[in-house]
N, C-alpha and C positions, 0 to 999 in steps of 0.2 A: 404560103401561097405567094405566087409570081404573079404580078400583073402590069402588061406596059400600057404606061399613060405618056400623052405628051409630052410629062416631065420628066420621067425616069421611069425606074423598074419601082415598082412598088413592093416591098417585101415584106409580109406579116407572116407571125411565127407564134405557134403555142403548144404546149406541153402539158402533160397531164401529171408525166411523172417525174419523181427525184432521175431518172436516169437519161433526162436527155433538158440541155441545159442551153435553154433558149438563148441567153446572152452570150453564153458559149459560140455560137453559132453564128449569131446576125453582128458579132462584134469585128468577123473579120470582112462585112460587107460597110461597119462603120455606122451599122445602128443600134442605136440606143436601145437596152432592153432591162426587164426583171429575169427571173431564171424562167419563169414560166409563159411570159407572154414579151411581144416586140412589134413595133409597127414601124416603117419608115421607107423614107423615100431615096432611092440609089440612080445619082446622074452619073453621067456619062458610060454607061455600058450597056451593051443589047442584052435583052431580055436570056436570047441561048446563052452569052456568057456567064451571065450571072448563074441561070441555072446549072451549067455545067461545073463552075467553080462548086458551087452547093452541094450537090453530088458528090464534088472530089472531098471538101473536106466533113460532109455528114461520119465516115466514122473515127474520125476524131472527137466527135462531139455528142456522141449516143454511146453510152456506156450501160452496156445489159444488168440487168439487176442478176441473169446467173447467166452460164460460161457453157459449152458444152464440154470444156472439160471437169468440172465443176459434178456433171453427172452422170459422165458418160462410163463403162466398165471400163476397169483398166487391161483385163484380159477376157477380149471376147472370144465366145466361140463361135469358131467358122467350120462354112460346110462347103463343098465345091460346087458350080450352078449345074453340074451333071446328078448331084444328089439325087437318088429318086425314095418316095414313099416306100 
């Protein structure tokens, strides 16, 4: 969660799971965190920056627990979208 106060952006961050790693995240805004939880205060930048930096680097920092190449077929079959019953 983003929220501007007088002082800065305020940045809290929690995680439920092994696969997205809170201090990962809020360490490149420069706060302090455990893997699952983080709270802290970001001067000198607007509110859209910070969110949009966030954005750019979330998939750096969220690793899926599976892949969809992981389950996907390796040879599907296809049909043409004129296919009829």
């Amino acid at each position: 969660m983003l929220i501007k106060t007088r002082a800065g952006v305020q940045m809290i961050a929690r995680s439920s799971t092994d696969q997205v790693d809170v201090s990962e995240l809020v360490a490149h805004f420069g706060v302090a965190a455990t893997e699952r939880a983080a709270a802290g205060l970001i001067h000198g930048r607007s509110l859209e920056e910070v969110h949009n930096e966030l954005i750019n680097i979330l998939p750096d920092c969220v690793h899926p627990a599976i892949t969809v190449a992981q389950i996907m077929s390796r040879a599907p079959q296809l049909i043409s979208p004129l296919t009829t019953g």
